[in-house]
PAMI-648396 format. One record per residue (C-alpha): residue number from 1; residue in one letter; x, y, z. Coordinates in steps of 0.5 Angstrom, whole numbers, plus 2048, in hexadecimal, padded with zeros to 3 digits. Layout:
PAMI-648396
{r NUM, 'A', {X, Y, Z}}
...
//
This chain:
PAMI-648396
{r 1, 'X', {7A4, 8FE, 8C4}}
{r 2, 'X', {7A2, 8F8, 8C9}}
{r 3, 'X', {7A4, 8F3, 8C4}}
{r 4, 'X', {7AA, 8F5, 8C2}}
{r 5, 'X', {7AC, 8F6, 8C9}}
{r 6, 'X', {7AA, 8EF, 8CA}}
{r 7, 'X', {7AE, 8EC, 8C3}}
{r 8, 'X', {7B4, 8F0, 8C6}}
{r 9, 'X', {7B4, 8ED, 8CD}}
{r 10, 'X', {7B3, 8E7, 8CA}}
{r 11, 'X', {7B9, 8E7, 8C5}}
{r 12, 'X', {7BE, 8EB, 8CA}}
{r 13, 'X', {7BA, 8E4, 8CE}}
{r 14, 'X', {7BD, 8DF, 8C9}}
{r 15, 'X', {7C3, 8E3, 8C7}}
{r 16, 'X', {7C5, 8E2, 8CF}}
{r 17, 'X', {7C2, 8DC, 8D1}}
{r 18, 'X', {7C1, 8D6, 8CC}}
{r 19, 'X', {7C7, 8D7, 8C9}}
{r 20, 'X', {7CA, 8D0, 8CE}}
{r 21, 'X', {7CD, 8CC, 8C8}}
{r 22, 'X', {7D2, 8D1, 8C7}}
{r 23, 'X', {7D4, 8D3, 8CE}}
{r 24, 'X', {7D9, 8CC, 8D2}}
{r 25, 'X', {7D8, 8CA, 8D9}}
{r 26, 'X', {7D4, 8CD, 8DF}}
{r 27, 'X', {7D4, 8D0, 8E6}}
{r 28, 'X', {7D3, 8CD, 8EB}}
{r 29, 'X', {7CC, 8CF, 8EF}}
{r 30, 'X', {7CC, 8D3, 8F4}}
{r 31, 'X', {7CE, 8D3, 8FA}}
{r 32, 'X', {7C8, 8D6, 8FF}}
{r 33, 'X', {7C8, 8D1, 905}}
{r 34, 'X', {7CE, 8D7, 908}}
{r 35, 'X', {7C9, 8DD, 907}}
{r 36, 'X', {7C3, 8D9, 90A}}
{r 37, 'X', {7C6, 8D8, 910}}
{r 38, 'X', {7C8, 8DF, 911}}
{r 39, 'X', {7C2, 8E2, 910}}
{r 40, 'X', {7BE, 8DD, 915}}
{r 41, 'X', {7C3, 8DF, 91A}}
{r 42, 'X', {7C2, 8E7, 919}}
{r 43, 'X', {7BB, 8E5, 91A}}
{r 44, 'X', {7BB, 8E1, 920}}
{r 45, 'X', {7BF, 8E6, 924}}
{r 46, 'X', {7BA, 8EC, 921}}
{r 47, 'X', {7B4, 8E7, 921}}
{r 48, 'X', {7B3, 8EC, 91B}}
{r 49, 'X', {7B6, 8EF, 915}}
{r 50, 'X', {7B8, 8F5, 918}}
{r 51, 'X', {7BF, 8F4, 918}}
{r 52, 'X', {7C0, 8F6, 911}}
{r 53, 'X', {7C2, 8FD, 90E}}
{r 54, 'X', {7BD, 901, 90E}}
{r 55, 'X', {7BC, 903, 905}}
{r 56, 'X', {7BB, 8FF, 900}}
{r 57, 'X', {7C3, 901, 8FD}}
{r 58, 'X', {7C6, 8FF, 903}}
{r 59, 'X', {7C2, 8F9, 905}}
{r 60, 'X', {7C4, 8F7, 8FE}}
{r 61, 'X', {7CB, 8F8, 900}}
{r 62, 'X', {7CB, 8F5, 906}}
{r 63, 'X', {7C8, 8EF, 902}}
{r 64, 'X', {7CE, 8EE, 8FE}}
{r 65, 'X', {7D2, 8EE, 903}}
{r 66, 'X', {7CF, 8E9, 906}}
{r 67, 'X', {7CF, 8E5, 900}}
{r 68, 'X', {7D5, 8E4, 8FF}}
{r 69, 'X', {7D8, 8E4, 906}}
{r 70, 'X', {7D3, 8DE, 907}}
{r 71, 'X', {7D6, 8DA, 902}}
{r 72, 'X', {7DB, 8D4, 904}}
{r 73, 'X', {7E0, 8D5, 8FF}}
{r 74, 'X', {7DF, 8DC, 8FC}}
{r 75, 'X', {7E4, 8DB, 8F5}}
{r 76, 'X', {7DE, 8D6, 8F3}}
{r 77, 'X', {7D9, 8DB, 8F3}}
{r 78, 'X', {7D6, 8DE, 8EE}}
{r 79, 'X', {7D8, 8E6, 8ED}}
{r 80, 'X', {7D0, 8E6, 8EA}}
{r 81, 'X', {7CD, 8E3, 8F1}}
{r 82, 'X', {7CC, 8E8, 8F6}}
{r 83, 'X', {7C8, 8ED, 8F1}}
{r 84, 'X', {7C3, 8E7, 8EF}}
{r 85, 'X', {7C2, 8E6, 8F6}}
{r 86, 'X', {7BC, 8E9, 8FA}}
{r 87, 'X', {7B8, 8E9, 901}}
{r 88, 'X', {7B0, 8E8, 903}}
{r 89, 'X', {7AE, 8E8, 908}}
{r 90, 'X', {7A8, 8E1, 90B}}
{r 91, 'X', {7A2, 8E6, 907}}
{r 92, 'X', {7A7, 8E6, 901}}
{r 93, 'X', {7A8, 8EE, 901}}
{r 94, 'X', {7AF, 8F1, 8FF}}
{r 95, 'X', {7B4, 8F1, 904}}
{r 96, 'X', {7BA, 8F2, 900}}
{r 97, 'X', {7BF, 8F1, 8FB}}
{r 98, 'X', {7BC, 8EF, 8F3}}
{r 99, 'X', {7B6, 8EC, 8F3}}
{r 100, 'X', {7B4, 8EB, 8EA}}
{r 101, 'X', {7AD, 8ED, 8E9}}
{r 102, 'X', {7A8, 8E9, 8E5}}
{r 103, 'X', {7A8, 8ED, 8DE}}
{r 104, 'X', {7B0, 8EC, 8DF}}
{r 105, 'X', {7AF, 8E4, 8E0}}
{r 106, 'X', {7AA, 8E3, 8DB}}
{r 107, 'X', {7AE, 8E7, 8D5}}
{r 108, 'X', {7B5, 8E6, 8D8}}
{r 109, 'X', {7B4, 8DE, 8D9}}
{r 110, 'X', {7B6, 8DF, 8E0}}
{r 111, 'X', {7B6, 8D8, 8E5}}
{r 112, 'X', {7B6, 8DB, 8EC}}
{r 113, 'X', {7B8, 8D6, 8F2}}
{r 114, 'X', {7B4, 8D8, 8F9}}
{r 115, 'X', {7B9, 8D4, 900}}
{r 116, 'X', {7B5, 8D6, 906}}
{r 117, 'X', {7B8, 8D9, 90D}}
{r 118, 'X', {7B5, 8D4, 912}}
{r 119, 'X', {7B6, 8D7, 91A}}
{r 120, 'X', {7B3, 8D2, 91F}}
{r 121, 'X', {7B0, 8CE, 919}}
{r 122, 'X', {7AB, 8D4, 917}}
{r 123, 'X', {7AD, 8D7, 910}}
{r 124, 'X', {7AE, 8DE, 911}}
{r 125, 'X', {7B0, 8E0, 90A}}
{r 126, 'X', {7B4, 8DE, 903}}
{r 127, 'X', {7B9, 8DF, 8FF}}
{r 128, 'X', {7B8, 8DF, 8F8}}
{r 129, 'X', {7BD, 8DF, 8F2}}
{r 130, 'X', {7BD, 8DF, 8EC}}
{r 131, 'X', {7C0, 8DB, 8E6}}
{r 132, 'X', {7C0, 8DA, 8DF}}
{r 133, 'X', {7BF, 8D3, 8DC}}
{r 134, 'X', {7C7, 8D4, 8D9}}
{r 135, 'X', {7CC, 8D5, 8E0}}
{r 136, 'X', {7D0, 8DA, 8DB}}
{r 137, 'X', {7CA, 8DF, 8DA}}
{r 138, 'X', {7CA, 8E0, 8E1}}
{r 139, 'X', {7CE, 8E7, 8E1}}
{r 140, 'X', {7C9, 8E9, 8DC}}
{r 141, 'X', {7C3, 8E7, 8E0}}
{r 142, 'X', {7C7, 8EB, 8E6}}
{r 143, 'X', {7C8, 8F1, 8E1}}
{r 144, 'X', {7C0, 8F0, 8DF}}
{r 145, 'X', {7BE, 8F1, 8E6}}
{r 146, 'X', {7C2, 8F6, 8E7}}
{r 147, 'X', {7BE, 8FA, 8E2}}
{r 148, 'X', {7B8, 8F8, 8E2}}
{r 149, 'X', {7B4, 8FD, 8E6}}
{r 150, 'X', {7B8, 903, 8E0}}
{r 151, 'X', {7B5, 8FE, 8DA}}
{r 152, 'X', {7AE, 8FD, 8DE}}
{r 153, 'X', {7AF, 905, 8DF}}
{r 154, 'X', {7B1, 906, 8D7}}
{r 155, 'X', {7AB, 901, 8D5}}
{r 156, 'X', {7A6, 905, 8D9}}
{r 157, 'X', {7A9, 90B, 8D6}}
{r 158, 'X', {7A9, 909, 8CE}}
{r 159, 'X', {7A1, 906, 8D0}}
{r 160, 'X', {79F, 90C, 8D2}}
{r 161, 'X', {7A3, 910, 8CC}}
{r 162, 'X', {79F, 90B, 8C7}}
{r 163, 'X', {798, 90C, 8CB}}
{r 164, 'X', {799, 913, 8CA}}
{r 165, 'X', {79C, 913, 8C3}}
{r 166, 'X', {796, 90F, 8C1}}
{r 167, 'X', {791, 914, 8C5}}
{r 168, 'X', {793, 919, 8C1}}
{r 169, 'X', {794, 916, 8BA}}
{r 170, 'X', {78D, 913, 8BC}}
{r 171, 'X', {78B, 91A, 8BD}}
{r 172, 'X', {78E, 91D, 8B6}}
{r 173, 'X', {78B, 918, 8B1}}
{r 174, 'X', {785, 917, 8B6}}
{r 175, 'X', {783, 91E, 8B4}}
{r 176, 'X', {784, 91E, 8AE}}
{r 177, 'X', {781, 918, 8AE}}
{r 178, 'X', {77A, 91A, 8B2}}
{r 179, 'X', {779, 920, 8AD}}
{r 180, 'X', {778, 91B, 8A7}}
{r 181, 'X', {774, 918, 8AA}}
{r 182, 'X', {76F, 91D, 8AC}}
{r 183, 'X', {770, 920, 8A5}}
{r 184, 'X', {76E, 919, 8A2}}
{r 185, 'X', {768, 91A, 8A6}}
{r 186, 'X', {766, 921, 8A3}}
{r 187, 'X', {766, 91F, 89D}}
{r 188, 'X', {761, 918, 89F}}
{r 189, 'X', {75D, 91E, 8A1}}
{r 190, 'X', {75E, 920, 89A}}
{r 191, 'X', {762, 927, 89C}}
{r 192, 'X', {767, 927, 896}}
{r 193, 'X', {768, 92D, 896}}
{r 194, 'X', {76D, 92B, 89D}}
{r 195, 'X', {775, 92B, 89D}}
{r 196, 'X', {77A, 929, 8A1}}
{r 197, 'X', {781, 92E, 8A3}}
{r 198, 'X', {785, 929, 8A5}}
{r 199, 'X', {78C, 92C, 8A1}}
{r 200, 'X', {791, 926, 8A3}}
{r 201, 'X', {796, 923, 89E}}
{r 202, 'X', {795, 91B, 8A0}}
{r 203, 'X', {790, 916, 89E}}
{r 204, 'X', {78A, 919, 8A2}}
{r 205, 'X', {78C, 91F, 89E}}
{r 206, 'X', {78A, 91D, 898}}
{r 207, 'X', {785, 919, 899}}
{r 208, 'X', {782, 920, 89D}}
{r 209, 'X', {783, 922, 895}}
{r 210, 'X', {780, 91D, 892}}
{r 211, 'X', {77A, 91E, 897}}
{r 212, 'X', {779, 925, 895}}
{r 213, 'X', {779, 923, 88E}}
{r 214, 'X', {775, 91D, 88E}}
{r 215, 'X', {770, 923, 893}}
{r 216, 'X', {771, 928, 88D}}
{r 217, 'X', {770, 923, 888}}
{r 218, 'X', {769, 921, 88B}}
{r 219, 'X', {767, 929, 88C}}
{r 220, 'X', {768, 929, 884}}
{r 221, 'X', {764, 923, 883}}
{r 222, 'X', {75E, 925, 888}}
{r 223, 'X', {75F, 92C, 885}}
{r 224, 'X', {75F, 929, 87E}}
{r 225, 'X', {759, 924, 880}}
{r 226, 'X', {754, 92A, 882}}
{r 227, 'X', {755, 92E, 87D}}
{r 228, 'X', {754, 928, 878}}
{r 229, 'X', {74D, 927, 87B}}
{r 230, 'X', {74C, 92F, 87B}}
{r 231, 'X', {74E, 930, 873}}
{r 232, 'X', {74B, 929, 871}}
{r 233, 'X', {744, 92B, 875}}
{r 234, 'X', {744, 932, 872}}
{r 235, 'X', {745, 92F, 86B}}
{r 236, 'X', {740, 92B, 86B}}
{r 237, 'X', {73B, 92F, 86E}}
{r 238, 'X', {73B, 934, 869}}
{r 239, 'X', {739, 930, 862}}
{r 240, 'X', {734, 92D, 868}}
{r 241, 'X', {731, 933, 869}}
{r 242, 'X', {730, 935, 863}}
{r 243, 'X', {72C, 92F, 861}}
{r 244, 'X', {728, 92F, 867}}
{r 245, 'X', {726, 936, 866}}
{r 246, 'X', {724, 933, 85E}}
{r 247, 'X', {721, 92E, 861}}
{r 248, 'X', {71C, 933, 866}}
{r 249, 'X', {71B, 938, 861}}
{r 250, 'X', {717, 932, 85C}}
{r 251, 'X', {715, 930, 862}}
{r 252, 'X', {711, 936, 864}}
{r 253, 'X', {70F, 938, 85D}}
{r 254, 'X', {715, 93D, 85C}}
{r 255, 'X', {717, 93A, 856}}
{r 256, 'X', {715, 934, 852}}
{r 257, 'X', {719, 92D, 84F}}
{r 258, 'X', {71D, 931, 849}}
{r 259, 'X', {722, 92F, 845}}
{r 260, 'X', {726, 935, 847}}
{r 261, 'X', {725, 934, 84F}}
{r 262, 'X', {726, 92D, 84E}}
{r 263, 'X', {72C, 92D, 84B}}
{r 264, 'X', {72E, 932, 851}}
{r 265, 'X', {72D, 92C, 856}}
{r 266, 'X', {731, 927, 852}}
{r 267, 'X', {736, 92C, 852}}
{r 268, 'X', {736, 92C, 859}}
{r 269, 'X', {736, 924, 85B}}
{r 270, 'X', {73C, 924, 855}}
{r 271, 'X', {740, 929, 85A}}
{r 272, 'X', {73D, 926, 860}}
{r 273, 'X', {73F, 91F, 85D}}
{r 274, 'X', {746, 921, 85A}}
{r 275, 'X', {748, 924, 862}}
{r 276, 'X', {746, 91D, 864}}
{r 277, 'X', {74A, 919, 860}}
{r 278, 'X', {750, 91D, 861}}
{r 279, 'X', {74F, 91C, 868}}
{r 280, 'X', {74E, 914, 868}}
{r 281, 'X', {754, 915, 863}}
{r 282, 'X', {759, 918, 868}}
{r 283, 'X', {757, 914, 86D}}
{r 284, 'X', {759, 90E, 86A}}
{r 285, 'X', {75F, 912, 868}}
{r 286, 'X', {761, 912, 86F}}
{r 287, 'X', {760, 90C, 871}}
{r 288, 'X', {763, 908, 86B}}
{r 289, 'X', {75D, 906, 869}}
{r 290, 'X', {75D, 909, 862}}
{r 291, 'X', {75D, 904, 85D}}
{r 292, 'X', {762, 905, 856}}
{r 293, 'X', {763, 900, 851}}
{r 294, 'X', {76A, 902, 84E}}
{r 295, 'X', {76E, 8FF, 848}}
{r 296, 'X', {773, 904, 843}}
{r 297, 'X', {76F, 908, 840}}
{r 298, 'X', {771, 90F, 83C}}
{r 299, 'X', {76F, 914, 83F}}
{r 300, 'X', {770, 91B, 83A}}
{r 301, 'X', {76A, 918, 835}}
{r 302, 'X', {765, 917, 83B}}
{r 303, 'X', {768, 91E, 83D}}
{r 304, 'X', {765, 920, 835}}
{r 305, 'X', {75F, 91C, 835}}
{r 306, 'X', {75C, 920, 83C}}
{r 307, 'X', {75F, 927, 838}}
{r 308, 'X', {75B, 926, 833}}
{r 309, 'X', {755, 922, 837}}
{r 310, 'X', {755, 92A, 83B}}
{r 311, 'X', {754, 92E, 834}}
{r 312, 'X', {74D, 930, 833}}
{r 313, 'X', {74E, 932, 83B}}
{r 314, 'X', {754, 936, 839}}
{r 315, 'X', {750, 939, 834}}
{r 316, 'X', {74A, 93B, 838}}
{r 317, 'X', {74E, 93F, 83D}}
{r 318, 'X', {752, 942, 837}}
{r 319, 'X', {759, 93E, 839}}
{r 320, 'X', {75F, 93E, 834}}
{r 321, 'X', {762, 937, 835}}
{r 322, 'X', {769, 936, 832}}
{r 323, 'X', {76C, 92E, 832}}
{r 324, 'X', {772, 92D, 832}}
{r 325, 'X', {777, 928, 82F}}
{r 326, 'X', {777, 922, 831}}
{r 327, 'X', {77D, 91F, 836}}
{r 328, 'X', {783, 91A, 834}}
{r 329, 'X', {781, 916, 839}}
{r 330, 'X', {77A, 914, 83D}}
{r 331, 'X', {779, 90D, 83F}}
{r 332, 'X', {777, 90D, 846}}
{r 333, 'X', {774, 907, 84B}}
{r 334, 'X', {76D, 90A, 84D}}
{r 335, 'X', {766, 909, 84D}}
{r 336, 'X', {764, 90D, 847}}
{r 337, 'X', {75D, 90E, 849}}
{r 338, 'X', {760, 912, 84F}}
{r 339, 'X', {765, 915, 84C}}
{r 340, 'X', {75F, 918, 847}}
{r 341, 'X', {75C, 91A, 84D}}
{r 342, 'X', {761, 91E, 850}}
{r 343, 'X', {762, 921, 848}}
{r 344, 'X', {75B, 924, 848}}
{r 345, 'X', {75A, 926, 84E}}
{r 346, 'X', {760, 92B, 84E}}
{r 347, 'X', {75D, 92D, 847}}
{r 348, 'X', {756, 92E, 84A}}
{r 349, 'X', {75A, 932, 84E}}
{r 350, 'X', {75C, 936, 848}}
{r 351, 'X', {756, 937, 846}}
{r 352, 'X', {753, 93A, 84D}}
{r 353, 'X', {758, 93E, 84F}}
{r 354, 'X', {75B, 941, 849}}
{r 355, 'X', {758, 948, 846}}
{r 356, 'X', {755, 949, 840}}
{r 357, 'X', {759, 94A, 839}}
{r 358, 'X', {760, 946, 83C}}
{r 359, 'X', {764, 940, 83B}}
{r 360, 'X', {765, 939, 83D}}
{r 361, 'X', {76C, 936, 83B}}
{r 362, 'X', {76D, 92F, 83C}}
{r 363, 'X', {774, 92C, 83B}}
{r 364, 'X', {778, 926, 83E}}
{r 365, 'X', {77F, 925, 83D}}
{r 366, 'X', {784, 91E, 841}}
{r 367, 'X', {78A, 921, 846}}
{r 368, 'X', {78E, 91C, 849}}
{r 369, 'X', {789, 915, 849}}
{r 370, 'X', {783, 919, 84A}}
{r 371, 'X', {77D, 91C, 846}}
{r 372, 'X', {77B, 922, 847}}
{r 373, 'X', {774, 925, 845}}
{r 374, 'X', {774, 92C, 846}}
{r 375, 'X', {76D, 931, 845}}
{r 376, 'X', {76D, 937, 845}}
{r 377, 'X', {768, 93D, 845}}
{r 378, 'X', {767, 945, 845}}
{r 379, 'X', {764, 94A, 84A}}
{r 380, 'X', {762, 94B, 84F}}
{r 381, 'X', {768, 948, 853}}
{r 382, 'X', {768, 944, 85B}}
{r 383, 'X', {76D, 948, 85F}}
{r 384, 'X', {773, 946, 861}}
{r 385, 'X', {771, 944, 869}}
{r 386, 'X', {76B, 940, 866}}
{r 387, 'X', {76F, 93B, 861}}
{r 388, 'X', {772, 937, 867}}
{r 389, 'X', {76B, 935, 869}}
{r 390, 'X', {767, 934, 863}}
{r 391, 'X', {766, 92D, 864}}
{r 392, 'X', {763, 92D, 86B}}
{r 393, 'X', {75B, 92A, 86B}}
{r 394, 'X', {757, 931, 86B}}
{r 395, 'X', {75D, 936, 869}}
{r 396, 'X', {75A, 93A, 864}}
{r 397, 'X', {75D, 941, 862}}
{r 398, 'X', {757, 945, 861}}
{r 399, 'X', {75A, 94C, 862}}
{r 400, 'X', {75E, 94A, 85A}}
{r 401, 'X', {75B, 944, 858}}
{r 402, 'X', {753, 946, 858}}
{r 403, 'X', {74F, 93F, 858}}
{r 404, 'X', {74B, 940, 854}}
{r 405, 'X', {748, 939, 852}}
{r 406, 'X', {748, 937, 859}}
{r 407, 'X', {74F, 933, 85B}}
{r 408, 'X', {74F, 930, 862}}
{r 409, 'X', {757, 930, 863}}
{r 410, 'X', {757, 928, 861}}
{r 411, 'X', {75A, 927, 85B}}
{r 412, 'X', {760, 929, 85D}}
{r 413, 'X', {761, 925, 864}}
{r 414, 'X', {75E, 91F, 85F}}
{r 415, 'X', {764, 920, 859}}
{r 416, 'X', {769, 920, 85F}}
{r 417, 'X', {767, 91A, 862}}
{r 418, 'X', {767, 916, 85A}}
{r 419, 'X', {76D, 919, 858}}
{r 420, 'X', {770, 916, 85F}}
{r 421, 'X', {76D, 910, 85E}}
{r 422, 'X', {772, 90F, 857}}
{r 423, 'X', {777, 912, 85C}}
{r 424, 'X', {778, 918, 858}}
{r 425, 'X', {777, 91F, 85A}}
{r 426, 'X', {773, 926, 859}}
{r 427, 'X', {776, 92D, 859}}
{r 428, 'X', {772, 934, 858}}
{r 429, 'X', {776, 939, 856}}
{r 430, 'X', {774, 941, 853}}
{r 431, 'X', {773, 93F, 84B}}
{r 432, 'X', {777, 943, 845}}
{r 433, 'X', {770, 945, 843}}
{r 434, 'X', {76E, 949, 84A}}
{r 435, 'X', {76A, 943, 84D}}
{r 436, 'X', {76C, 93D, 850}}
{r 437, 'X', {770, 937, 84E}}
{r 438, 'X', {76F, 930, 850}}
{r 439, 'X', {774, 92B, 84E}}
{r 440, 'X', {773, 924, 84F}}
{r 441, 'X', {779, 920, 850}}
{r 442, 'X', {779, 919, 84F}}
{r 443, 'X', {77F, 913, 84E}}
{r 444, 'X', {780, 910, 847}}
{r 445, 'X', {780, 909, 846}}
{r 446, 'X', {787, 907, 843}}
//
């Protein structure tokens, strides 16, 4: 507000005042020889200024009188002069008439002219006017001085109204301000689980918003983080257990070096060995750093090829499997490898999961410029309310699907993460068959 104040003081300024060229002539400078006489004769019968009217209106008034009384030829002079004219006394404390302040002069450019009223040579006061640098603007400067205490009181009040104007937006953004700092430093100490109920409609609003996303966000992940240390212990140390009881059994004689009881252990640091890798694996996944050599492949007689190399596993578990006819269309740009990789988990999925005496169908077919690789098998089925989570690190559904290989939850996350690296997808659904199908989804090269 002060600076604009100024800018519009200094364009009234040059609006009033430097605008000399267009202006002609001047008035003559004013004639103060008259009112100087005339105060140091009141002076000198009173010895003071006691002889002018008590108030400041009144001494004012009297003044301009004075001043125009005073003057030699009263149709020279100017109609702006007596209220540009004022009085001080020798200390130059204000007597009476108009004196322009400081701020008036500095803004205004206003020049003022002191005479001063000597009685028996000693100066006993002065008379001050004040005067444009362009005679023609006197009368504005008269109308300035007329009004400057108003425009230093309007001044005062529009300052005023600033500071508490700021003072109050200051406390409305500050608030809001305070509390996301102090929720920021809550979660420093790694409190995720903080929230902030700022309900406002501006940017501090949103940005509230996107505080308690962020803030649920990292709740999720150090959720996600502790149950993954959790499962991932767990599963581990239960192939661990196993084989150290092994281990102390021939170690205590309990049991000798058998083939079978060798075997046994093998087949627990192959598990233990699997779970490692699946892990090493999905942590590469996360981080970018799974490596894939892709190049156009078709895709379907891979799919084939990892069917048939399931065969003797399917007959083994007294599984039926059906293939289906081959898609118009296959070829997609992938890792091959990979791509088998996911092909043949979800078969050994199959295998684990399925009963007895059922079925497997395996199909693709091409909607749209896309592959689909679908694979279905029979009873028993996932429920509804757990098809959205297959997928998650350690989600088993062992209330219907019964482990009975010893999965760890996995192999599905790792399916995912592949799939997603060839950016297709992988949907679960409830199978025509009475099981679970997994369709495989992945974009077809032209």
């Amino acid at each position: 507000m002060l600076a604009v104040a100024a800018v519009g003081v200094e364009c009234v300024r040059w609006a009033w005042f430097d605008s000399v060229a267009s202006r002609a002539g001047s008035a003559e400078p004013d004639r103060l020889d008259g009112l100087v006489d005339a105060l140091a004769t009141g002076y000198r019968r009173r010895h003071d200024w006691s002889f002018l009217p008590v108030g400041a209106t009144h001494a004012g008034a009297w003044l301009r009188e004075l001043v125009a009384r005073s003057q030699d030829d009263p149709k020279r002079l100017s109609p702006s002069l007596p209220y540009r004219v004022g009085l001080l006394d020798r200390d130059d404390r204000f007597l009476a008439g108009t004196i322009a302040s400081r701020a008036m002069i500095v803004f205004a450019s206003i020049d003022t002219l002191e005479r001063p009223v000597v009685v028996d040579g000693v100066v006993v006061g002065h008379v001050v006017v004040a005067r444009s640098q362009d005679p023609g603007d006197d009368l504005a400067i008269a109308f300035l001085l007329e009004q400057q205490r108003n425009l230093l009181f309007f001044a005062a009040v529009g300052l005023l109204s600033s500071l508490l104007a700021a003072m109050v937006l200051a406390r409305h953004f500050g608030r809001p301000i305070g509390r996301l700092v102090a929720g920021a430093r809550q979660l420093e100490a790694a409190r995720f689980d903080t929230r902030l109920s700022i309900r406002r409609s501006d940017e501090l609003g949103e940005l509230a918003e996107t505080f308690n996303l962020l803030a649920a966000r990292l709740e999720d992940t150090e959720r996600a983080r502790r149950e993954w240390i959790a499962d991932t212990s767990h599963e581990l140390r239960t192939p661990l257990s196993v084989l150290r009881g092994q281990l102390e059994a021939l170690q205590d004689g309990i049991r000798t070096a058998s083939p079978e009881n060798v075997a046994t252990m093998l087949r627990q640091v192959q598990a233990l060995t699997r779970r490692v890798e699946e892990l090493y694996d999905l942590a590469r996944a996360d981080v970018g750093q799974m490596q894939y050599d892709k190049a156009a492949t078709e895709v379907w007689p891979l799919v084939v090829e990892e069917v048939q190399a399931c065969a003797e596993k399917f007959r083994a578990a007294e599984l039926t499997t059906t293939l289906g006819a081959p898609p118009p269309r296959s070829l997609v740009y992938c890792d091959a490898g990979r791509i088998r990789q996911v092909v043949a988990n979800l078969l050994e999925n199959c295998v684990r999961y399925t009963a007895a005496g059922g079925t497997i169908e395996v199909h693709g077919d091409v909607a749209g410029e896309e592959l689909r690789i679908v694979i279905d098998d029979s009873a028993p089925c996932v429920p509804a309310q757990a098809l959205e989570r297959l997928g998650e690190r350690f989600f088993r559904v062992e209330s219907s699907r019964v482990r009975q290989l010893g999965g760890a939850g996995l192999g599905l996350a790792l399916c995912q993460q592949i799939v997603s690296a060839h950016d297709g997808r992988i949907a679960f659904d409830a199978s025509p068959l009475g099981g679970l199908r997994v369709v495989i989804a992945l974009k077809l090269e032209d």
